[in-house]
C-alpha positions as CSV (number, residue, x, y, z in Angstrom):
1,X,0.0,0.0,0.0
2,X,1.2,3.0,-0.8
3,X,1.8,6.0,1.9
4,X,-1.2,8.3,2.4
5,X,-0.8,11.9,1.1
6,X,-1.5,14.2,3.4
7,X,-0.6,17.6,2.4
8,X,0.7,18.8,-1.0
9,X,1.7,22.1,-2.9
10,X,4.2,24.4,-4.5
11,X,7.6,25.6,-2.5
12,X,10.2,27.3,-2.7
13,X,13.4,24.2,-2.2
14,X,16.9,25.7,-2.2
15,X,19.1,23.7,-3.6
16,X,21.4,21.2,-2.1
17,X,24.5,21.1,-5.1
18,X,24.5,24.9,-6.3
19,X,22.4,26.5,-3.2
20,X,19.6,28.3,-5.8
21,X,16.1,28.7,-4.3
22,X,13.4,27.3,-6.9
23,X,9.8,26.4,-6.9
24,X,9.1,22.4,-6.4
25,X,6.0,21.3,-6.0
26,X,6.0,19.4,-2.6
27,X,4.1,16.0,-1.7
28,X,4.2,15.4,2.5
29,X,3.7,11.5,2.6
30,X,3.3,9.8,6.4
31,X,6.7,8.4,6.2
32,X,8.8,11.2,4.1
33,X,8.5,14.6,1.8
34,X,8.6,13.9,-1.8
35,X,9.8,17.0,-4.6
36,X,9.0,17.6,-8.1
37,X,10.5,19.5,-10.8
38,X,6.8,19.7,-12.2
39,X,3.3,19.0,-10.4
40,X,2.8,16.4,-13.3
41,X,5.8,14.6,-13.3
42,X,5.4,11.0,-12.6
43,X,8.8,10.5,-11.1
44,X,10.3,12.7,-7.6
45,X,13.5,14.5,-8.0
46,X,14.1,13.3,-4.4
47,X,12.6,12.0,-1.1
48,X,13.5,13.3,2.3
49,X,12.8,10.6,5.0
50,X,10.8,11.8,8.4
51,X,12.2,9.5,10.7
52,X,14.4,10.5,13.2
53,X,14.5,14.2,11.3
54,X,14.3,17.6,13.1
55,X,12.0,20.7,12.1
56,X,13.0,24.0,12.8
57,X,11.1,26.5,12.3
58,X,11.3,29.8,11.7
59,X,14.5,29.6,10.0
60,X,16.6,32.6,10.1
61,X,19.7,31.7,8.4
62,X,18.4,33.4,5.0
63,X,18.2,37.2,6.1
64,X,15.5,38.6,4.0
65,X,13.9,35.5,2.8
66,X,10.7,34.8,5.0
67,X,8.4,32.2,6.3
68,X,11.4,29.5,5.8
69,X,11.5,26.4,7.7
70,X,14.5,23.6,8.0
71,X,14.2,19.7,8.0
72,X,17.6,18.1,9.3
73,X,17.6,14.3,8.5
74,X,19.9,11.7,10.3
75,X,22.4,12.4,8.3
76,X,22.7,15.6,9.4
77,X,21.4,16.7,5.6
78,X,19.4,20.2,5.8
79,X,16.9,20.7,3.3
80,X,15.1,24.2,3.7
81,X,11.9,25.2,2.1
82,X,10.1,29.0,1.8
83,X,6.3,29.0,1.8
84,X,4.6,32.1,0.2
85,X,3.1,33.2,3.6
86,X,3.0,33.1,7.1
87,X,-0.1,31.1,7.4
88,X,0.7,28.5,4.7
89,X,4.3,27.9,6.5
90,X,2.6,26.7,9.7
91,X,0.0,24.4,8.0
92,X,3.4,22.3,6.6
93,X,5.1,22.4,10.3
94,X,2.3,21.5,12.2
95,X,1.8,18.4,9.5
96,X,5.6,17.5,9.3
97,X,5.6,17.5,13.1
98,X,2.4,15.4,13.4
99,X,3.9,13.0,10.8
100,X,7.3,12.7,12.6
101,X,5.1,12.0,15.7
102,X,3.3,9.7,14.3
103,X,6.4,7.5,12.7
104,X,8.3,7.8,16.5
105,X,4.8,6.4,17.7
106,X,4.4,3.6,15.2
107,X,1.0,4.8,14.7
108,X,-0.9,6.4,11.3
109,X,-1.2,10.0,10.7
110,X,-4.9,10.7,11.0
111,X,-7.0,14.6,11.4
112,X,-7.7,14.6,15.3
113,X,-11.6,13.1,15.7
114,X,-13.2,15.3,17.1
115,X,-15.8,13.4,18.2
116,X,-13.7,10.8,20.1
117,X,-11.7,13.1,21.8
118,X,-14.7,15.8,22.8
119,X,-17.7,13.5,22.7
120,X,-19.0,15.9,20.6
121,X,-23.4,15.6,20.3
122,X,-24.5,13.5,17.1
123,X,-27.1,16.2,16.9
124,X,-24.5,18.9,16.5
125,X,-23.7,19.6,12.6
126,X,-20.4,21.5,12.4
127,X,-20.5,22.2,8.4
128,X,-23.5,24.1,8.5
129,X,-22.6,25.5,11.9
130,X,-19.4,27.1,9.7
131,X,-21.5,28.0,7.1
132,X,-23.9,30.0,9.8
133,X,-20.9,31.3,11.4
134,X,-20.0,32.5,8.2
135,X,-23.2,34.5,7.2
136,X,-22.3,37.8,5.8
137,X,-25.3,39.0,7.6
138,X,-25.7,37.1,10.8
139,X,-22.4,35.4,11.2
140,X,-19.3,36.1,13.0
141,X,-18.2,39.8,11.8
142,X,-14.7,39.4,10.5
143,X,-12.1,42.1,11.4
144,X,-9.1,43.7,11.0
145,X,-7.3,43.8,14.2
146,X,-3.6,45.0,15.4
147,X,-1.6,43.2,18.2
148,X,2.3,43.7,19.1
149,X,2.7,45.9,16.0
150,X,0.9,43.4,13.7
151,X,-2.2,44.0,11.4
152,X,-4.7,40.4,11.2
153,X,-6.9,41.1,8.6
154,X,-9.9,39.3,8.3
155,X,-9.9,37.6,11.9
156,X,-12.0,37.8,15.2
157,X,-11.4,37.3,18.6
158,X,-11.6,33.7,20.8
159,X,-14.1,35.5,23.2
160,X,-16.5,36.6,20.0
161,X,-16.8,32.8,18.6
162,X,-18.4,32.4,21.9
163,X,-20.6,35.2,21.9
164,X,-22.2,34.4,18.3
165,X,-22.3,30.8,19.7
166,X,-24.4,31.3,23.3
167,X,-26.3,34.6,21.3
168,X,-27.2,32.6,18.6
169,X,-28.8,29.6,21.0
170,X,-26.4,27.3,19.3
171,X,-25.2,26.2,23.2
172,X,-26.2,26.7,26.4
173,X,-23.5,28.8,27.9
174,X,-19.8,29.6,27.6
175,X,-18.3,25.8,28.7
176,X,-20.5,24.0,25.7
177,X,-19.4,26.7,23.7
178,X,-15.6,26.2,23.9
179,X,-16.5,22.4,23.5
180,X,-17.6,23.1,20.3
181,X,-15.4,25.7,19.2
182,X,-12.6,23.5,19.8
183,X,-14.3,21.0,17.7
184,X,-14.6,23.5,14.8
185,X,-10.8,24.4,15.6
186,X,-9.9,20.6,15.3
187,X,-11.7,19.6,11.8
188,X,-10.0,22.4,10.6
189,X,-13.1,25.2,10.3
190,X,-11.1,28.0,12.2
191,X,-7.8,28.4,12.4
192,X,-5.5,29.9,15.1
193,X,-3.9,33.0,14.0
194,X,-1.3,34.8,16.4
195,X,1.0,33.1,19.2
196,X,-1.4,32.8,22.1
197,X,-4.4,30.9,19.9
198,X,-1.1,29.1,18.3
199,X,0.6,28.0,21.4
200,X,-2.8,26.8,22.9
201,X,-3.1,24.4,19.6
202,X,0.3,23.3,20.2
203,X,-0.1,22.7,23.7
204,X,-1.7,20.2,26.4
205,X,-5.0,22.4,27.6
206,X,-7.8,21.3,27.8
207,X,-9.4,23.1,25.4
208,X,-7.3,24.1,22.6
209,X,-9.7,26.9,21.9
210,X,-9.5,30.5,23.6
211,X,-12.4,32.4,25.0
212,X,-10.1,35.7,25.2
213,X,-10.3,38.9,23.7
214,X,-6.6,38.5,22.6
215,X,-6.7,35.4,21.2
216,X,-7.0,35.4,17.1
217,X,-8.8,32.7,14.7
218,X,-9.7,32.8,11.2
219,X,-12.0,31.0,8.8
220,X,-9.3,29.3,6.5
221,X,-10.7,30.0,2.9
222,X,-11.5,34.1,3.9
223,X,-8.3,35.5,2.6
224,X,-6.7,36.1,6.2
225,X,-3.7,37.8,6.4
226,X,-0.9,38.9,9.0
227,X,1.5,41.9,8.0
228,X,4.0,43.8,9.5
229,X,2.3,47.4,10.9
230,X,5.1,50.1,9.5
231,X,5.7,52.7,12.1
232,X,7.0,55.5,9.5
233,X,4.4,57.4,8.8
234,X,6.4,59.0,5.9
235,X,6.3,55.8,3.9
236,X,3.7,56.1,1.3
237,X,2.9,53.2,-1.2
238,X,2.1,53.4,-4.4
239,X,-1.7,53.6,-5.0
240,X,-1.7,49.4,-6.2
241,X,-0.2,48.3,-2.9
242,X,-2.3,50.2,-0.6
243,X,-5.3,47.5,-0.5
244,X,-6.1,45.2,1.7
245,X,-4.5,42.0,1.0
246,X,-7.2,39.4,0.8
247,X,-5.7,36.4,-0.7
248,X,-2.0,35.0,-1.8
249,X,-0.2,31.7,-2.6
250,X,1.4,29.5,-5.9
251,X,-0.6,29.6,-9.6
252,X,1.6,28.7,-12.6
253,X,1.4,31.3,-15.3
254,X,1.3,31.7,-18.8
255,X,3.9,34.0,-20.3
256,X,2.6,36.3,-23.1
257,X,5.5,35.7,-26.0
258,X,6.9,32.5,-25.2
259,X,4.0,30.8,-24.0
260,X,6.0,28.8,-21.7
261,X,4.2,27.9,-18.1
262,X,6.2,29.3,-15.0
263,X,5.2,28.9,-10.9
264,X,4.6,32.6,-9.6
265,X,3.8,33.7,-6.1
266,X,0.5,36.0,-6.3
267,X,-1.0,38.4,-4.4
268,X,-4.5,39.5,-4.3
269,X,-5.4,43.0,-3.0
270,X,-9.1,45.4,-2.8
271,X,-9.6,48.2,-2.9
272,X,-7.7,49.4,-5.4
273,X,-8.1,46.1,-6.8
274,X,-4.4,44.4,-8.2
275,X,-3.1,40.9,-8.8
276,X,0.6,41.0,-8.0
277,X,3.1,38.3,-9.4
278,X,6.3,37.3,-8.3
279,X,9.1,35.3,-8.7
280,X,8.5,32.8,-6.1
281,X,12.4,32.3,-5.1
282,X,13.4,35.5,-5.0
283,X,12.1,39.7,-4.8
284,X,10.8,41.9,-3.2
285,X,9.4,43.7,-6.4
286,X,6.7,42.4,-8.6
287,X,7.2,41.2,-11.4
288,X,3.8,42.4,-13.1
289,X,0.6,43.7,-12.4
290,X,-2.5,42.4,-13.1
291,X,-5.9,45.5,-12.6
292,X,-8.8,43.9,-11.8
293,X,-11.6,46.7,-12.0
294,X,-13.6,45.9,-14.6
295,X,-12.4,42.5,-15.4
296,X,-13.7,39.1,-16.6
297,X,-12.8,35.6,-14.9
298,X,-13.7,32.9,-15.8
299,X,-12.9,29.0,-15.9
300,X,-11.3,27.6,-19.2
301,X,-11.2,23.9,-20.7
302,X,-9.2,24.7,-23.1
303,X,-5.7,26.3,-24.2
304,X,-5.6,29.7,-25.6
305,X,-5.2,28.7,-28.7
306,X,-8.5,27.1,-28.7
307,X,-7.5,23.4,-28.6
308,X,-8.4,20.9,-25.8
309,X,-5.9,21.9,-23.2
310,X,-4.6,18.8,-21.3
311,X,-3.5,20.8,-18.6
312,X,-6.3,20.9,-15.8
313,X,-8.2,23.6,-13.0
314,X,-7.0,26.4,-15.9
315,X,-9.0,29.9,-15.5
316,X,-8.1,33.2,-17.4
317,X,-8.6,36.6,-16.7
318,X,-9.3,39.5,-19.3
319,X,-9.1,43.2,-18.0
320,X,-10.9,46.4,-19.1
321,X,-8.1,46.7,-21.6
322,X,-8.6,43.6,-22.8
323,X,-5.5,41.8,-21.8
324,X,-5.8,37.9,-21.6
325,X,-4.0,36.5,-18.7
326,X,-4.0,32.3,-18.4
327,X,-3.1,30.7,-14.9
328,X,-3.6,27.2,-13.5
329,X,-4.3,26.1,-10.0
330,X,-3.2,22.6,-8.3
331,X,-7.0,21.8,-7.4
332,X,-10.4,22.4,-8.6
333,X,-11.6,23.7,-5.4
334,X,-8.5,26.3,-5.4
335,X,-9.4,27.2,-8.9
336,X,-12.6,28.3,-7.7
337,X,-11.5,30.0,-4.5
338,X,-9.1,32.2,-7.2
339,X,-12.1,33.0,-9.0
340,X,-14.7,34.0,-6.6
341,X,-12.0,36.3,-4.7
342,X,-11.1,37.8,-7.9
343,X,-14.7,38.7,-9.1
344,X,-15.5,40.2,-5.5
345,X,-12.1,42.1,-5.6
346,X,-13.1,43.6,-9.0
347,X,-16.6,44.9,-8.0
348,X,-15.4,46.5,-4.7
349,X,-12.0,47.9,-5.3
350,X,-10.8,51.1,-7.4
């Protein structure tokens, strides 16, 4: 039997001959971390084995170059890897960490039940309890907030999960309700975002969830983000970098003359509305601008030059100016994330 996938998706590997940082597309198995060259290639261009390894994370050595983490085998062999954000960094520790668990164990790497651990009600239906949380209207109001110099856009507070929860007759009083947070927190519908919902995750409480004003979460497909608050108040950005950042990670991308496909780190932004590429191992500058006001996404079958494309989850945007841009997402559902982020980004922002 082969080993069970259990998280997968482009990063940035430096390499272990010549020391260049380049886009692999990354396959976390239970017993080791596969790399590819290409997301369809049938063959790895190596295997890292997860037992006995260490994880260190975050890894400083690189200066500039962020949200880098280090996996030492038994060899003493480093391999280091750069996700495109904060957020997507800690999803691969925490699963590389689990994994490594597991193997030391001797047991299978399985998504904490929730139900075993919190003898959560049969009677209690936590996908359409998200999907009620998430109510534009009714649901948990999503916020910017700022904590130790640091802007978390598109979060809410431990203490307000409760509130909606007991307000909304959902449980009985604040107790049930961290029950059941914790249960939405453990299958993965909210997500801890700063250290002190992190560290309670991590650590042995009782309930992993917060009730505490200062504790963060997140709903994990609303485009959260955590950025550095600037104190010069001389800086000003140009006016494409001053929206809100509402979505980022790995698309491959069409180039215009060469028609070649290339992995690029974008960056979605409202109000003004802008899709920002960039070369995923390296720079701080963009390396194009996409405007969104005005523009047209869609979902493609097909290559642009109209014959049956064999590559798959392909979408293309055209601006006001009628500028055809072709991407391609690793997943269906993350095609469709792209999509529905862009459209709302073009009808709010500038």
């Amino acid at each position: 039997m082969e080993p069970k996938r259990i998280r997968e998706g482009y990063l940035v590997k430096r390499g272990s001959m010549f020391n260049s940082w380049k886009p692999m597309w990354v396959v976390l198995l239970e017993d080791g971390i596969e790399f590819y060259k290409k997301k369809s290639d049938n063959s790895p261009k190596g295997m890292i084995p997860l037992k006995g390894s260490t994880l260190t994370s975050p890894c400083q050595d690189f200066g500039k170059r962020m949200f880098v983490f280090k996996i030492t085998t038994t060899k003493q062999q480093d391999h280091f890897f750069q996700a495109a954000f904060l957020e997507e960094r800690d999803a691969w520790v925490r699963d590389i960490k689990k994994a490594t668990k597991c193997i030391e164990g001797g047991q299978k790497f399985a998504r904490k039940s929730t139900r075993r651990s919190i003898r959560l009600p049969e009677t209690i239906d936590l996908g359409a309890l998200y999907l009620s949380m998430k109510d534009t209207e009714k649901g948990v109001k999503e916020l910017n907030l700022e904590k130790d110099k640091k802007i978390f856009n598109h979060c809410f507070t431990g203490n307000c999960v409760i509130d909606w929860l007991v307000s909304n007759k959902s449980v009985r009083n604040r107790q049930e309700g961290l029950v059941i947070a914790s249960s939405l927190l453990n299958e993965g519908y909210l997500q801890p975002a700063g250290d002190l919902s992190k560290n309670a995750v991590d650590g042995t409480a009782e309930n992993p969830f917060l009730d505490n004003p200062d504790a963060f979460y997140y709903f994990p497909d609303s485009g959260f983000f955590c950025e550095e608050n600037s104190s010069d108040d001389d800086v000003i950005l140009k006016e494409e970098f001053r929206g809100v950042i509402i979505k980022q990670g790995c698309l491959l991308k069409q180039g215009h003359r060469r028609k070649n496909w290339k992995v690029r780190k974008f960056i979605l932004r409202e109000d003004p509305a802008y899709l920002h590429y960039y070369d995923p191992a390296g720079g701080e500058d963009p390396l194009g601008a996409i405007r969104l006001r005005g523009c047209v996404v869609t979902s493609v079958e097909s290559s642009p030059d109209g014959k049956k494309s064999e590559e798959e989850n392909l979408f293309e945007i055209i601006t006001a100016d009628e500028v055809h841009y072709f991407l391609q997402a690793a997943t269906p559902k993350e095609r469709i994330e792209w999509i529905k982020a862009i459209q709302v980004a073009s009808r709010t922002g500038k």
